[in-house]
N, C-alpha and C positions, 0 to 999 in steps of 0.2 A: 452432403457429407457422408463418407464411408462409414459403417456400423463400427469400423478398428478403428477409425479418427475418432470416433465420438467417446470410445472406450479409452483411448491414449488420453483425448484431452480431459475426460474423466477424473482422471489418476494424479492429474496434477495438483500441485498447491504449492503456490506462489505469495512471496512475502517480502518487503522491503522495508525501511525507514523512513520515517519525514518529520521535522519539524511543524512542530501547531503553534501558533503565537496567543498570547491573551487576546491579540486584539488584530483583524487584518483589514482593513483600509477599505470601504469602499472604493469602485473606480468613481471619477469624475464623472463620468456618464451615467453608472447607475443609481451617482447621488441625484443626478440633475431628474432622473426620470421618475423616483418617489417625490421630490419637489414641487410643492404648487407655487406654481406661479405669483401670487403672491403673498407666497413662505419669506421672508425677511432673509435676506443672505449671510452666509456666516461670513468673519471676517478670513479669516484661513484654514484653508482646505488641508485636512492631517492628511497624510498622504505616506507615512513611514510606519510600519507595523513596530507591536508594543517591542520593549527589549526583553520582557518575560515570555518566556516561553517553555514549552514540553516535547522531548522527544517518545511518538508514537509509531510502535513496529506493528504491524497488521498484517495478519496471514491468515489466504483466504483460498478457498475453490469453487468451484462453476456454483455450488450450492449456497452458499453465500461465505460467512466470517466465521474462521476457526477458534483465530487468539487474535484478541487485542490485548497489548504489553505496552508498558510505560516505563521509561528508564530513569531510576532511580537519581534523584541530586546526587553530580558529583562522582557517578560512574564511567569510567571509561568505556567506549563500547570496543573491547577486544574480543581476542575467543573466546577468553572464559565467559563474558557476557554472553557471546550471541549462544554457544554452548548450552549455556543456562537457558535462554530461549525455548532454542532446538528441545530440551527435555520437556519444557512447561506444553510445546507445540504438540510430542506426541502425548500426553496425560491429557488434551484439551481434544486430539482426535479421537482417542478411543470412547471420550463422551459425548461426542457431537456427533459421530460418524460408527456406530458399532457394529452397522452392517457392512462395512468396510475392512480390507485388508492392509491396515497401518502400515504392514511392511511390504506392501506392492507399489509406494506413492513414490512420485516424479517433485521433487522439488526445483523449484525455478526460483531463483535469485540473481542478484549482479555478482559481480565478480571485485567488491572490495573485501579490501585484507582479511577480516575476520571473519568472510563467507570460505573464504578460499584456502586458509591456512591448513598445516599437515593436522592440527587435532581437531579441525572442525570437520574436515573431510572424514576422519577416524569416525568422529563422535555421528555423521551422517551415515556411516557403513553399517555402523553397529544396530542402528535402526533399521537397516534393513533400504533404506530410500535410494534412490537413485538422482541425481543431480543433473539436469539438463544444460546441455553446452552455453554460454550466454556470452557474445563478443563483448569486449571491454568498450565503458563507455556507451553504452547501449540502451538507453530509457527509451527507446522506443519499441522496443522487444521487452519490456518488463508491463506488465500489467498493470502492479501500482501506480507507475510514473506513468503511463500514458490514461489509463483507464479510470481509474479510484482515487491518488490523491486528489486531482484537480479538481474535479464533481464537491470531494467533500470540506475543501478548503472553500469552495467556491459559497457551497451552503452555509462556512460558518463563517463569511463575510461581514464586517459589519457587526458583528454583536462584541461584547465587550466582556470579558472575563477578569474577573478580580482576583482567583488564584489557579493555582494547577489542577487542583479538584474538578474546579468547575468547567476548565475545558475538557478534561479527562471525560466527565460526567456528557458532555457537548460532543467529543465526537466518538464515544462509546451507542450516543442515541439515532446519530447523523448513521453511520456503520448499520447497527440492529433494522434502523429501519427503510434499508433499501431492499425492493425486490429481491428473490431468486432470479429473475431476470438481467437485473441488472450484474450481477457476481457474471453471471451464465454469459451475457455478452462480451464480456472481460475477456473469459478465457477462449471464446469462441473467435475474437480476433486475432488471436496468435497465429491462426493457422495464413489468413493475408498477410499480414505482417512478418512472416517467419520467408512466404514466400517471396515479398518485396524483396526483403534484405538479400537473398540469394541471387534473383535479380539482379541487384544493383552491386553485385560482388563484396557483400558483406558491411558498405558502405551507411555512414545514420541518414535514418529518413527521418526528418521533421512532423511528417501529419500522414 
């Protein structure tokens, strides 16, 4: 990789939304594989994640998690919300990142409404960032959706949360405790996958 690839990808930070459930289903297979053989079977397999759940926004760069955010019962996520975000995001860089130029960063998101809107664009200018192109429809050009949710959905498989705290607490600790490495590969795949998609005329790749 070029010394100006490695400073571009640098500069970025990337952030999306997902859903955490209290509770997500083992698969059939990875029940079967912690089972001894003669563990007593249950009589039915849960197989539908809980109906409690938490929406968590996470924005992160090659160096690892900048803000982790939880949206409040009962809020809509418009502009003003992600808005409010975007502010928490730069008060959360300037203490995470001080040797850094806050107003020289590439922001990468999707292209739903209240990323895209005329005051969230306003309220991204004013920061000083720059917004990188991202086709509609496209989680496989997003970080989060190919890279990060699944890994740490995957880790909180299986355990069982009794309220929002305690998943909040669950994947605040899943988050903190993955490599720089790991953030670092994330953002280091963009550059194939930016080149696939060009490739393939701007078209979704699956893997």
């Amino acid at each position: 990789m070029h010394a100006e690839d490695e400073t571009f990808l640098q500069r970025i930070i990337t952030g999306d939304e997902t859903w955490v459930h209290h509770y997500e289903p083992e698969s059939k297979r990875r029940s079967m594989e912690w089972r001894h053989a003669d563990s007593p079977r249950k009589n039915k397999f849960k197989s539908q994640p809980s109906a409690g759940k938490v929406m968590a926004t996470v924005f992160w760069d090659y160096q690892g998690v900048i803000l982790i955010d939880f949206m409040a019962k009962g809020t809509t996520i418009n502009s003003e919300a992600y808005i409010e975000t975007l502010r928490k995001l730069k008060t959360r860089l300037k203490r995470c990142r001080p040797n850094v130029n806050v107003a020289n960063m590439l922001l990468q998101h999707d292209n739903a409404r209240p990323h895209t809107s005329l005051r969230t664009r306003e309220e991204i200018t004013r920061h000083g960032w720059t917004t990188l192109p991202h086709p509609p429809y496209s989680p496989d050009l997003a970080p989060s959706d190919f890279h990060l949710f699944g890994p740490m959905k995957e880790g909180l498989r299986g355990q069982q949360f009794s309220t929002d705290e305690e998943v909040k607490t669950a994947v605040r600790s899943w988050l903190r405790s993955q490599p720089s490495s790991f953030y670092e590969a994330g953002i280091l795949a963009l550059i194939k996958r930016w080149t696939a998609a060009v490739d393939n005329g701007g078209n979704y790749i699956e893997k």
